[in-house]
C-alpha positions as CSV (number, residue, x, y, z in Angstrom):
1,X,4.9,-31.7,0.7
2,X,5.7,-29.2,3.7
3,X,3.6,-25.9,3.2
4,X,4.5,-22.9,5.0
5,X,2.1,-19.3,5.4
6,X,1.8,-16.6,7.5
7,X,1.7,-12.8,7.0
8,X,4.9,-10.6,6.8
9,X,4.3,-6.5,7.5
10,X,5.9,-4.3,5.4
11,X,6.7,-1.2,7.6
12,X,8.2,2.4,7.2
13,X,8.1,5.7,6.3
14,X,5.8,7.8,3.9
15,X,7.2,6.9,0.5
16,X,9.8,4.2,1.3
17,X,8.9,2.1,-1.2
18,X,6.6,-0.2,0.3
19,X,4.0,-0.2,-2.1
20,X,6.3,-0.9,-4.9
21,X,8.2,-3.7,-3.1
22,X,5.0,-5.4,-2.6
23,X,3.6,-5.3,-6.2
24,X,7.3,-6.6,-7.3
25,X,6.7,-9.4,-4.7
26,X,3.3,-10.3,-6.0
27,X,3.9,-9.8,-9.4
28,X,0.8,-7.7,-10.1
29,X,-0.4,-4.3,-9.0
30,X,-2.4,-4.7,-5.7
31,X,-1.4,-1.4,-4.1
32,X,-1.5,2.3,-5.1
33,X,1.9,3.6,-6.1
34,X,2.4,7.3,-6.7
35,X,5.2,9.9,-5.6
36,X,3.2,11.2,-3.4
37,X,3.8,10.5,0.5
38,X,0.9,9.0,2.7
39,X,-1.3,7.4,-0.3
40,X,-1.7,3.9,1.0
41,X,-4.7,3.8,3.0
42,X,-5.9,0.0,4.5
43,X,-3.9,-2.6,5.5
44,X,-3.6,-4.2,1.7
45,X,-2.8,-7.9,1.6
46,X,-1.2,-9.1,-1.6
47,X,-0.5,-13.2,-2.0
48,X,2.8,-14.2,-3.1
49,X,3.6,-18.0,-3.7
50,X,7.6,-19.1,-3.1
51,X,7.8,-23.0,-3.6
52,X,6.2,-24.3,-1.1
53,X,5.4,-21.1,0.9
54,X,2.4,-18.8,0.6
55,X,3.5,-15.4,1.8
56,X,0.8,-12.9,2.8
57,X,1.9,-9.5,2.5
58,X,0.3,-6.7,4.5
59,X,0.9,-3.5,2.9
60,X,0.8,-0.6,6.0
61,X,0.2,2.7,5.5
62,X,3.0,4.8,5.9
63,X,3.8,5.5,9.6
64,X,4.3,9.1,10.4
65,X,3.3,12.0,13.1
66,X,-0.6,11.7,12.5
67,X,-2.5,15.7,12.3
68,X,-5.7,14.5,11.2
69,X,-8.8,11.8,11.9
70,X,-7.8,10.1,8.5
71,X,-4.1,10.5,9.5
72,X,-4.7,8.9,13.0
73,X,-6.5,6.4,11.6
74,X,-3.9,5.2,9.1
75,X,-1.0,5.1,11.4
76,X,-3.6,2.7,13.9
77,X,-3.6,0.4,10.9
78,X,0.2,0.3,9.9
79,X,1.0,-0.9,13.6
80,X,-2.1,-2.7,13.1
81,X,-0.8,-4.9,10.8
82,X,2.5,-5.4,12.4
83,X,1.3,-6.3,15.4
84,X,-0.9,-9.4,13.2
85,X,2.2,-10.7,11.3
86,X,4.7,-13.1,12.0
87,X,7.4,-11.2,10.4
88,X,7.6,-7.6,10.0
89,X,9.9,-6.1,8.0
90,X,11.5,-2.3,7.9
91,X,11.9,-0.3,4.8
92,X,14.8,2.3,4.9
93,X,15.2,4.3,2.1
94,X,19.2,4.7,1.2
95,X,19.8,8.1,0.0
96,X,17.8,9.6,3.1
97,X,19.0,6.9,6.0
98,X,18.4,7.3,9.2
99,X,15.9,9.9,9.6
100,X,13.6,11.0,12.7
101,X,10.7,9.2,11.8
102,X,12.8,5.9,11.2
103,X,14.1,6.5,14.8
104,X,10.5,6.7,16.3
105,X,9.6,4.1,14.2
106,X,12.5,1.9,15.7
107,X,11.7,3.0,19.2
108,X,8.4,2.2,18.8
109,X,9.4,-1.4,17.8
110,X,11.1,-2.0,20.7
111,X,8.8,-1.2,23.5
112,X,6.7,-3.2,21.1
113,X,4.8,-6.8,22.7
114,X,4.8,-9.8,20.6
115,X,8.9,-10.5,19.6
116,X,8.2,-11.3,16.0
117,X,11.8,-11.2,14.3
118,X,12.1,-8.3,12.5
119,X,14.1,-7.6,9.7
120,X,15.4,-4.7,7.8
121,X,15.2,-3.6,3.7
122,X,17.5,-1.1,3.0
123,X,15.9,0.4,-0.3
124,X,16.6,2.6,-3.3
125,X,20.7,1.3,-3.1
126,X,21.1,2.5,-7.1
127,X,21.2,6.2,-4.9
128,X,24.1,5.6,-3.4
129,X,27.6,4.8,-2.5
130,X,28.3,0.8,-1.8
131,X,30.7,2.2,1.4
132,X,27.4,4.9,2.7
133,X,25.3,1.5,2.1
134,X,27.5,-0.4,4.7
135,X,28.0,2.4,7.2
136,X,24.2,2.8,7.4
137,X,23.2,-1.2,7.7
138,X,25.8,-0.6,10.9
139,X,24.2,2.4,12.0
140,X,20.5,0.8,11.9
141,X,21.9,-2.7,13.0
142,X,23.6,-1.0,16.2
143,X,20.1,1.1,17.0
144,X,18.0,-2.4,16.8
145,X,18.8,-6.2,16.6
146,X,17.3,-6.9,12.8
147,X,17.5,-10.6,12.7
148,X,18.6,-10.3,8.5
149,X,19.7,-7.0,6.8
150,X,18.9,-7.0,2.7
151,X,19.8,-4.5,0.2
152,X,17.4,-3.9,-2.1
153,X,15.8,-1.4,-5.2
154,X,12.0,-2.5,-5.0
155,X,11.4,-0.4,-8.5
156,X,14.6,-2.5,-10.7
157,X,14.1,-5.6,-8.6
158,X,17.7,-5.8,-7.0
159,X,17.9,-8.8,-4.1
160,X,14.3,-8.5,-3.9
161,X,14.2,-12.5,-4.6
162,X,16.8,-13.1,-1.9
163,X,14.1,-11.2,0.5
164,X,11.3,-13.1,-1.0
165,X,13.5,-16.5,-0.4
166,X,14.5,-16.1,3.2
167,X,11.1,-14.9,4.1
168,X,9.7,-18.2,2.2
169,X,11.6,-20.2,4.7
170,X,11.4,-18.3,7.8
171,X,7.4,-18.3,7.8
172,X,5.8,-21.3,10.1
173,X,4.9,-24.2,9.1
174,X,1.2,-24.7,7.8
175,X,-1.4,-24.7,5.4
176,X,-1.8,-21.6,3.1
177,X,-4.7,-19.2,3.7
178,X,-5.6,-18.3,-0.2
179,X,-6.0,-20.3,-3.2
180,X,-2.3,-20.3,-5.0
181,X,-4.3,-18.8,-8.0
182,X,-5.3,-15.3,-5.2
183,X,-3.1,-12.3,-5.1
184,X,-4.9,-9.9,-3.2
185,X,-7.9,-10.2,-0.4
186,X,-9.0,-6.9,-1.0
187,X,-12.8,-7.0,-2.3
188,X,-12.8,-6.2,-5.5
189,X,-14.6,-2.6,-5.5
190,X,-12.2,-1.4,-2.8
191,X,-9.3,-2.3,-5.9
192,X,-11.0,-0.7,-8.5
193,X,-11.6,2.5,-6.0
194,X,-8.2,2.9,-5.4
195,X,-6.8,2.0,-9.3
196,X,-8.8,5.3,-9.8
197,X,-7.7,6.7,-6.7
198,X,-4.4,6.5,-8.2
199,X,-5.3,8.0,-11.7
200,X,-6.8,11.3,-9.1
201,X,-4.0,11.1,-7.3
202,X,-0.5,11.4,-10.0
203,X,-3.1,14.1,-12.4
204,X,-3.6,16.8,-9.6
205,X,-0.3,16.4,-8.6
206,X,-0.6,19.0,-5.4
207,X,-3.9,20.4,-5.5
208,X,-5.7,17.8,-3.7
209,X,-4.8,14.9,-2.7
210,X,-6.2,13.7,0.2
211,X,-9.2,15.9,0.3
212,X,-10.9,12.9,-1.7
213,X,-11.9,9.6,-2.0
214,X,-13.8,6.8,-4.0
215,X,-15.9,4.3,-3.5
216,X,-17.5,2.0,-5.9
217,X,-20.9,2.7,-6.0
218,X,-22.2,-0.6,-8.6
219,X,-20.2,-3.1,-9.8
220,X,-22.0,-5.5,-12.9
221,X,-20.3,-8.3,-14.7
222,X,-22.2,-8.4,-18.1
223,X,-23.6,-11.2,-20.2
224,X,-20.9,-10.2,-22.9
225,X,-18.1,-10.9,-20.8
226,X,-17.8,-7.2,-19.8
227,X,-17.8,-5.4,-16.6
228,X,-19.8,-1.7,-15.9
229,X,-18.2,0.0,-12.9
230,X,-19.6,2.9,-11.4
231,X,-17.5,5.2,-9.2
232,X,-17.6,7.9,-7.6
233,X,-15.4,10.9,-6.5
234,X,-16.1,12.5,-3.4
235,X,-14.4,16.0,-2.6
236,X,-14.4,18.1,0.5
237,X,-15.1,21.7,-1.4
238,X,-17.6,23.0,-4.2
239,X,-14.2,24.5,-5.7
240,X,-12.3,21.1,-5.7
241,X,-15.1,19.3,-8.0
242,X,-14.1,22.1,-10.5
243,X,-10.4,21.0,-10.3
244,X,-11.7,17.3,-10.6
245,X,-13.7,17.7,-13.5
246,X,-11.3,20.1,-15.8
247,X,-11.9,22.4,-18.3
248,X,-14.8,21.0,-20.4
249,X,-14.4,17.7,-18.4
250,X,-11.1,16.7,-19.7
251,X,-9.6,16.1,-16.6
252,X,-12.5,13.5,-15.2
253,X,-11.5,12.0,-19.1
254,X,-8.1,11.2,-18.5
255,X,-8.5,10.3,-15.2
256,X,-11.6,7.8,-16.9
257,X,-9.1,6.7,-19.6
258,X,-5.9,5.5,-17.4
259,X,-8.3,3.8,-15.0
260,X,-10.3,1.8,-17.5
261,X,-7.4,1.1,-19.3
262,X,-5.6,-0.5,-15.6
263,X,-9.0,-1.8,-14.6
264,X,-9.6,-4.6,-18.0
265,X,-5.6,-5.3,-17.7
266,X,-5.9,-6.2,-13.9
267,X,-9.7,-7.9,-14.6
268,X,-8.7,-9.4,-17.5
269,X,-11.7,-8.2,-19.7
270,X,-13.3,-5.1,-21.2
271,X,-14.4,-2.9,-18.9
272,X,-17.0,0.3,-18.8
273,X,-16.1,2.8,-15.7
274,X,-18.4,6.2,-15.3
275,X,-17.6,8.0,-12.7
276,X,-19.4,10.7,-11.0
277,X,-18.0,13.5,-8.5
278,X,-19.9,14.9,-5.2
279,X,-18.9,17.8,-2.9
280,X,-19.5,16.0,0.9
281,X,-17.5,18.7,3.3
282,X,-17.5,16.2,5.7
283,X,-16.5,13.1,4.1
284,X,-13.2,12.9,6.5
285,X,-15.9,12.8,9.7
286,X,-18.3,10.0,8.2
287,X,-17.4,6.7,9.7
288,X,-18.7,5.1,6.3
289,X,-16.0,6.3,4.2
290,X,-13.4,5.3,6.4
291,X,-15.5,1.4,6.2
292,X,-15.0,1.7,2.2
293,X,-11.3,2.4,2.6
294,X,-10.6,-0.8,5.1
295,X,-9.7,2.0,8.3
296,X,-11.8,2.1,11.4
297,X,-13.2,5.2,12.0
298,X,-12.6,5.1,16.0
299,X,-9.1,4.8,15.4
300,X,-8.5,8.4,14.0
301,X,-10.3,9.3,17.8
């Protein structure tokens, strides 16, 4: 038997769908998806097996004009993780084309070092036209030389297997890096922190979503086949641990509830999650927090 592995970089825009594509690849959530922009923070590898290929996803933040430490920080690591794969691959979102930050995105791939063949995912087609799907794969294909062009909706699955295949085959030739039974190289902590991440994240909607963060504090599998996972929430203001909490706690509740209920689907057994919030004003300045979330705190300098 010929194996084949290596790691393929999903690239793009804030929102473009590269979370979603990769969960659809693996087959199980491994990365935060929400409908908010800019809520994939490390470099998240998810495993996918394709016959006889392993195929290492690296799941970038999304690349945009950075304002902040944390912002800085996450833009180092999507171009990061380009830079590691063998093949890197562009998400486009159809109904919004070719937009400014694709075009610095594309200029920064060519004055790029390193040649590995890039190739271009053209998502979200069920939003438009087939004849507006055609004129922008010429448009992107005349601004850079993709080596394949796929159509794809990441959410309903469309040609996301023909992607999948031709990666499969294009990846080098070699043993694979995970056990075929691994999906994610995440520790397990860091996937818990942001399954709850997530639950913060689509409940506050706009009031504050990347003043926070969490980090898993303990982590004990039990004798009764259980796991107790303790969490907690740190915020940047005294008035956002109100917001957190709710009215008579019912917030921090459903927040509780939706991440439990994730947390013993993806583990498989019951689990027991108590989380705790914390006002830190300066949690976006300690290096630590930036360790927690797989981003290197120099980077955002």
């Amino acid at each position: 038997m010929t194996t084949r592995s290596g790691f393929v970089a999903l690239i793009g825009e804030p929102n473009a769908g590269k979370s979603t594509l990769l969960n659809r690849m693996v087959g199980a959530k491994v990365s935060i998806v929400t409908h908010k922009v800019q809520t994939t923070r490390a470099r998240i590898r998810g495993v996918c097996m394709e016959g006889d290929s392993q195929i290492v996803f690296v799941d970038t933040p999304g690349i945009f004009r950075p304002r902040r430490r944390l912002d800085r920080a996450m833009v180092s690591a999507a171009w990061g993780g380009a830079s590691d794969a063998d093949i890197v691959v562009l998400l486009i979102e159809a109904h919004r084309g070719l937009t400014e930050g694709t075009r610095a995105i594309i200029a920064a791939l060519k004055e790029r070092e390193g040649g590995q063949p890039v190739a271009l995912a053209i998502n979200k087609i069920d939003k438009v036209k087939a004849e507006k799907l055609l004129e922008l794969a010429e448009a992107a294909n005349a601004a850079f030389p993709f080596v394949k062009t796929f159509m794809i909706s990441a959410e309903r699955g469309y040609g996301v297997d023909d992607l999948r295949e031709w990666l499969a085959g294009e990846l080098p030739v070699g043993p694979w890096f995970y056990p075929e039974d691994q999906i994610a190289d995440l520790p397990m902590r860091q996937i818990a922190a942001e399954v709850t991440r997530e639950k913060l994240t689509l409940r506050l909607h706009e009031e504050i979503p990347y003043q926070l963060t969490v980090e898993t504090e303990k982590w004990e599998d039990r004798k009764d086949g259980s796991t107790r996972i303790d969490q907690l929430i740190y915020v940047a203001r005294e008035g956002h641990k109100g917001i957190v909490l709710g009215k008579g706690g019912e917030t921090i509740k459903a927040i509780s509830t939706a991440a439990r209920a994730d947390l013993s689907e993806f583990l498989g057994r019951p689990v027991h999650l108590f989380l705790q919030v914390k006002v830190r004003p300066n949690w976006l300045e300690e290096a630590e927090r930036y360790s927690e979330m797989g981003l290197d705190f120099k980077d955002g300098d």
